[in-house]
N, C-alpha and C positions, 0 to 999 in steps of 0.2 A: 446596539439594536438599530436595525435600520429600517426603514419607513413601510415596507412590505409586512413583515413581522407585525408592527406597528397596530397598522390596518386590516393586515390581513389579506386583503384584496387586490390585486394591482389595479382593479379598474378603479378604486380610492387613491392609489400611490399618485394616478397620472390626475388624475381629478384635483387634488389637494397642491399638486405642484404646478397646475395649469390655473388656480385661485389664485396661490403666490407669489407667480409670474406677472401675472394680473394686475395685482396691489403692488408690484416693485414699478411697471412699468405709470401706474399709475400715481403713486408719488413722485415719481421723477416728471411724469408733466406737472401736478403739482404745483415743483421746485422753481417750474418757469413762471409761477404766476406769481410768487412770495416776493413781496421786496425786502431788497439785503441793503438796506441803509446801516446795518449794524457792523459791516464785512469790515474788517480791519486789514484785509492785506486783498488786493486786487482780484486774488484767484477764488476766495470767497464769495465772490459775489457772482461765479458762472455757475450755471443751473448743474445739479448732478455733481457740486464738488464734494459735498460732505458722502455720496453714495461712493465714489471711487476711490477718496481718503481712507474709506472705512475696508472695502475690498483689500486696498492695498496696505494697509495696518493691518488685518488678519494673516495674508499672505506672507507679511514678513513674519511673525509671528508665530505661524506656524512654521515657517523656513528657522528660523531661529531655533524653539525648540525642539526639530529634527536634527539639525545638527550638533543641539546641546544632546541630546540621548545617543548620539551616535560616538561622539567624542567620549563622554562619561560614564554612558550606562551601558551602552552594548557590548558585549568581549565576541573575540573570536572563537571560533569551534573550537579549535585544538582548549583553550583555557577550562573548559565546561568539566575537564575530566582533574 
């Protein structure tokens, strides 16, 4: 189901993703005001590390399981018959 459906309306779809643009862009300023006295490893403590960590752990993630369904679960045409 995707966000049109959803809503219904595209003039909601751009609305609701122009809020959430919003609040991303505003937590990552945020990020630059928190102190990281708690960062155990150097890269921890730049502003917007835990935003890009997360990007990039979904990204492999999704990479991962596209290749696990393509290996294991997809067959080829000619197979189907």
């Amino acid at each position: 189901m995707n966000l049109e459906q959803y809503f219904g309306d595209p003039y909601w779809v751009k609305k609701m993703q122009a809020v959430f643009c919003f609040l991303l862009v505003l937590l990552v300023i945020a990020d630059f005001f928190i102190e990281k006295d708690h960062a155990v490893l150097p890269l921890e403590s730049l502003p917007g590390f835990y935003a890009v960590f997360g990007l990039l752990a979904t990204l492999l993630i999704i990479g991962v399981s596209k290749l696990l369904g393509h290996l294991f679960i997809m067959r080829k045409e000619e197979d189907h018959d």
